[in-house]
ZADO-1210 file (C-alpha; in nm, 4 decimals, padded with zeros to 6 digits):
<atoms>
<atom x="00.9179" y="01.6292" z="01.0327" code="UNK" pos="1"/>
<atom x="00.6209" y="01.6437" z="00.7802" code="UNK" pos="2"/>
<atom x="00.3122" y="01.7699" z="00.9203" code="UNK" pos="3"/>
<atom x="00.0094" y="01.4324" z="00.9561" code="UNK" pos="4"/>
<atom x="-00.2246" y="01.4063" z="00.6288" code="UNK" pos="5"/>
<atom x="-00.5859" y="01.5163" z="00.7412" code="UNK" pos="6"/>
<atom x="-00.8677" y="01.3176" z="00.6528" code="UNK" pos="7"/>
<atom x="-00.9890" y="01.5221" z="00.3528" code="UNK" pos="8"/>
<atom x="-00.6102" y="01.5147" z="00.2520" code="UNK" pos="9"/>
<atom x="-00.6071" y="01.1873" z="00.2396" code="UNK" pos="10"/>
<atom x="-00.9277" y="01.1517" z="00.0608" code="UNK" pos="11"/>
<atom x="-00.7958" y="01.3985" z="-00.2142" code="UNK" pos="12"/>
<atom x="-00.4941" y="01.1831" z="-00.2601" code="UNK" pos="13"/>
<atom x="-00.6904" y="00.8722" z="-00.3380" code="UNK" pos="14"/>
<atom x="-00.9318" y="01.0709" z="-00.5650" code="UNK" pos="15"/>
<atom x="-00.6244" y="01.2118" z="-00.7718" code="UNK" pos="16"/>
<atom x="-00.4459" y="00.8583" z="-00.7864" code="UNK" pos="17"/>
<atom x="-00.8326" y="00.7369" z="-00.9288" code="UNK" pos="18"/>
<atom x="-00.8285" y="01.0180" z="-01.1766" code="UNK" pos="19"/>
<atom x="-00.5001" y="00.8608" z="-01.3102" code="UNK" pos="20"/>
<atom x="-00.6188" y="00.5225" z="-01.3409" code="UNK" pos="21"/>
<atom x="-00.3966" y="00.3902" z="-01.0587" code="UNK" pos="22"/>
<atom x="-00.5755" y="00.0677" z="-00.9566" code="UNK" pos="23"/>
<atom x="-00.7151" y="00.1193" z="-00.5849" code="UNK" pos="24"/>
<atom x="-00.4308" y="-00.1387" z="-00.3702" code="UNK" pos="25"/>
<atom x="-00.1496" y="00.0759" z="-00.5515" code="UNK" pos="26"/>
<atom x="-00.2835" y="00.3847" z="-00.4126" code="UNK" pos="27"/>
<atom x="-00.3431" y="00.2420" z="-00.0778" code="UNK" pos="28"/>
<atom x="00.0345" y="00.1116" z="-00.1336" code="UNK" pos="29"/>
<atom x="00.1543" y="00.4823" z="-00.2013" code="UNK" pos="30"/>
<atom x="-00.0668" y="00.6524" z="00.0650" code="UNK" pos="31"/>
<atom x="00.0527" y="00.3759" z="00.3083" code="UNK" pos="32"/>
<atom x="00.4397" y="00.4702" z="00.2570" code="UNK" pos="33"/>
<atom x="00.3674" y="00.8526" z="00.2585" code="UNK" pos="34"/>
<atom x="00.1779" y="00.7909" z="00.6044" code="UNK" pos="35"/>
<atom x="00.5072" y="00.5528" z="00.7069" code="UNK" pos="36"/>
<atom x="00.3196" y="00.2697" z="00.7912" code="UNK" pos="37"/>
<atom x="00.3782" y="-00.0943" z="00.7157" code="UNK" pos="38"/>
<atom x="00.0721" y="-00.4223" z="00.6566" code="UNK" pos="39"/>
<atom x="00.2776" y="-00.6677" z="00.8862" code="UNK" pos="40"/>
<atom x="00.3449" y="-00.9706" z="00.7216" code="UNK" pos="41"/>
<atom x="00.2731" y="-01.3487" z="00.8918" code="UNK" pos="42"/>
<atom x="00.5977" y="-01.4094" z="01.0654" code="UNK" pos="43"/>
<atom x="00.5490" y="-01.0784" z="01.2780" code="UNK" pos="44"/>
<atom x="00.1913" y="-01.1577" z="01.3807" code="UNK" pos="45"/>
<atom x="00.2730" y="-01.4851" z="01.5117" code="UNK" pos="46"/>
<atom x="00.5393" y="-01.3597" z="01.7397" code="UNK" pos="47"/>
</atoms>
């Protein structure tokens, strides 16, 4: 298993993603499936 992201790791990740001109939700969207976690959608809220 992968060791967690630190804060500052994180933070590097989304400055590097900026540098490249990948638009901010995209690199939330990447960060989000290196971390493994998922936005639930409606349908599993409501439940």
């Amino acid at each position: 298993m992968c060791e967690p992201m630190t804060k500052e790791e994180m933070q590097r990740f989304l400055i590097e993603e900026a540098e490249k001109g990948i638009p901010e939700m995209e690199a939330y969207r990447s960060l989000m499936r290196i971390l493994g976690v998922e936005y639930p959608n409606k349908k599993e809220t409501t439940k």
